[in-house]
N, C-alpha and C positions, 0 to 999 in steps of 0.2 A: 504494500500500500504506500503512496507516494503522498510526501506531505507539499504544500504549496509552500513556494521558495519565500521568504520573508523579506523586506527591503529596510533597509535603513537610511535617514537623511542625517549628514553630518553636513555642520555649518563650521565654513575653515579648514576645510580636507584637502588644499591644495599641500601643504606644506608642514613641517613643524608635526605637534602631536594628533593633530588631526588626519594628517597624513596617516601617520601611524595604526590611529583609532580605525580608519576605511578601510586600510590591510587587513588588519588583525579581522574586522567585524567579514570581510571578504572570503576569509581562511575557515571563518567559521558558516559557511556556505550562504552568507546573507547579502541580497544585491545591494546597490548603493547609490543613491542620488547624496551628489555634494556639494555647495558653493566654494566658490572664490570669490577673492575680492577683486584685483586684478591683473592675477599675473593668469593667464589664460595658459600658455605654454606648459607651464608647471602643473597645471590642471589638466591637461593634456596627458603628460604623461604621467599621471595618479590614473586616470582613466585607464590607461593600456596597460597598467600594474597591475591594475582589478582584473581585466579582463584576461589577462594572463594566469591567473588564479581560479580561470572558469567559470566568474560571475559576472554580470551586466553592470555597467558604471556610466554613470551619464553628469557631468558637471556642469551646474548654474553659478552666471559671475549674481552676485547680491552682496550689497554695499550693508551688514546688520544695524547699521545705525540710523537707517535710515528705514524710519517705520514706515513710509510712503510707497515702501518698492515691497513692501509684504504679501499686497492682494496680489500683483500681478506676477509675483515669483510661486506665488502657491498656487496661481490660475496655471501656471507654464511647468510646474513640475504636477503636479495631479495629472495636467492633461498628456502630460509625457506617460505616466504612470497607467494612463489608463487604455493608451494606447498601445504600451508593451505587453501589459499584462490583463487588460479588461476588466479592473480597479481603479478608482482614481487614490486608493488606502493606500497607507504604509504602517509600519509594525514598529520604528524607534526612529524617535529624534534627538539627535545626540547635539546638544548648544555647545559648541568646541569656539564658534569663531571671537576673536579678539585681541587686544593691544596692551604691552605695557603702558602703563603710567610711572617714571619713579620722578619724584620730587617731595620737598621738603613742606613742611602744613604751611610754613613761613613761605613759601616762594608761590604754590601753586595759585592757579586765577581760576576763574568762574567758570571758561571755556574749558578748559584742559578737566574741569570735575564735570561740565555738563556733558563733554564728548566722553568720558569712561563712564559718566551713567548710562546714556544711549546706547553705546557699546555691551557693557557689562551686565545691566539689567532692565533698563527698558526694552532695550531690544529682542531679549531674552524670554522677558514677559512677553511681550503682542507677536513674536513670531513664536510662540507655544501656542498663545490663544488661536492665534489662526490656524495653527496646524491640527487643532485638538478634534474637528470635526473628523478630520481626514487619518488619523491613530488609530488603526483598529481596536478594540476590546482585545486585554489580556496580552497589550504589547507595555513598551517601555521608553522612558525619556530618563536621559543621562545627560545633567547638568554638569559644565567644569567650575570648581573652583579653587582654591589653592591652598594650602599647609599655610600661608602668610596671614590667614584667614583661626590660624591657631596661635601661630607663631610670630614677634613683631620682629622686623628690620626695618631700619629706618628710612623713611621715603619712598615709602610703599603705601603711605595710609590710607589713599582715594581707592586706590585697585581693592586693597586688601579690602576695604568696609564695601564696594561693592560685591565682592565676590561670598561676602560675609551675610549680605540679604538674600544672596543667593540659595543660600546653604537652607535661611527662613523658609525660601519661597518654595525649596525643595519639598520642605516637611509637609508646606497648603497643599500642594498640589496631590503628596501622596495621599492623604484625607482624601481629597476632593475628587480624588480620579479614582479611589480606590473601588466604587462598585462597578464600574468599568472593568475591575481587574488591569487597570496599566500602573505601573510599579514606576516610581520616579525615586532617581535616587543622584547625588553629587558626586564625581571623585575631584581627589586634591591634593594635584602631583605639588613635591616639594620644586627645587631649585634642578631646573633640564637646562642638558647643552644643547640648545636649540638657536635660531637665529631670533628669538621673543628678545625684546627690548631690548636690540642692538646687538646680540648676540651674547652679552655682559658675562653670563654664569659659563657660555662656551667659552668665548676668547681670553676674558681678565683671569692672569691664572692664580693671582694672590686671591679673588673672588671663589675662583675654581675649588683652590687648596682650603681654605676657609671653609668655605659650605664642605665638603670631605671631611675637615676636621671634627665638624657640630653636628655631623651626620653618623648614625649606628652602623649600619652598610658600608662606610667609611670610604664613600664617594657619591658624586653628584651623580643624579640621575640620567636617564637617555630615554629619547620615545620610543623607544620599542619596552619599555618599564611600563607604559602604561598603557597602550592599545590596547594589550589581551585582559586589561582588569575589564575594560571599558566593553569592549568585546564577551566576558564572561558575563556582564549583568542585563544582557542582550541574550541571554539564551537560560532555556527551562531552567538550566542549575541553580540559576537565579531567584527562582522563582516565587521564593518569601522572603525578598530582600527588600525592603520600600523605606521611604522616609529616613536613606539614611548616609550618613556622612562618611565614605571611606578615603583617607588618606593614604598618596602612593609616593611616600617620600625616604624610603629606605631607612626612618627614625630619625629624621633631620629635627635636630631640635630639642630632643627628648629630656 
């Protein structure tokens, strides 16, 4: 008996740990619609990485901060969706995309905190709300938000307190979706060498050596650390995990 293939929307999958999360959720035989922002190229080839793995991959550019491009991004991927598969559904929306912020309480401006909320949680909230019709029953949404959100470092404070209502909104929504049966839950990778906010934790290596040092693992993370958590909460094993906050930071902090 043949089960029907399941798809998942990751936001931010051109690159970085999203990148990661599409592989990993790929490996575990689930198709995948993705945005970028706009490196299209690089989205390109995340596409031909999926499909090489044996799954369908189809990549939308969408700007998350901008709540305006919502309707028309979930008109164009539904109606992609229902045309490969004769569903306009999908099974998980995984909120991956977005930007550092570092700065000091003393330096930052109104812009620089209005554009990490857009980014970090408005936009988070209204593209869930919008997709929420389109969630099958007894699927899942995977919120990111960070270990910084446990842990302080200094001039982090806007990102961190966004990603820290996030972790709140995580909890509503599992309430709220839970007779649905769709399972909402956060993860909150510590400190990755990634190219996120200038590449700082990859390249600075006194930064590098530092986080290693305050780390149990006794090194900085990599996105292949956290795809397959991301990836696991996406599949039956899952399946009584809700409202709940997992950090993937090798004991950064402890």
């Amino acid at each position: 008996m043949s089960t029907k293939t399941k798809t998942a929307l990751v936001t931010g999958g051109s690159r970085g740990l999203g990148r990661d999360m599409a592989l990993a959720l790929a490996q575990k035989g689930i198709d995948i619609v993705f945005t970028y922002h706009s490196n299209k190229a690089a989205a390109d080839k995340v596409v031909s990485e999926i499909q090489s793995l044996g799954r369908k991959a189809t990549a939308f550019q969408l700007d998350t901060r901008n709540i305006s491009q919502f309707d028309g991004f979930i008109k164009q991927a539904t109606e992609h969706l229902q045309k490969e598969t004769g569903s306009p559904d999908f099974d998980f929306l995984v909120n991956n995309a977005g930007t550092a912020l570092y700065a000091p309480v003393k330096d930052t401006t109104e812009a620089q905190l209005d554009d990490t909320f857009n980014i970090h949680y408005k936009g988070v909230f209204f593209l869930t709300q919008k997709a929420l019709p389109f969630i099958n029953d007894g699927g899942g949404i995977v919120n990111v938000s960070t270990g910084l959100a446990r842990f302080a470092i200094p001039n982090y404070s806007v990102y961190a307190s966004m990603k820290g209502a996030i972790e709140v909104l995580t909890r509503y929504l599992a309430v709220e979706l839970g007779a649905r049966k769709i399972r909402v839950n956060a993860v909150a990778p510590g400190a990755i060498e990634t190219d996120f906010g200038g590449g700082v934790v990859r390249d600075n290596k006194e930064m590098n050596a530092y986080i290693a040092n305050v780390t149990a693992l006794g090194r900085v993370g990599l996105p292949e650390d956290i795809g397959g958590v991301v990836a696991f909460l996406c599949t039956d094993d899952a399946r009584w995990i809700t409202g709940q906050r997992i950090e993937i930071s090798g004991g950064q902090g402890l």
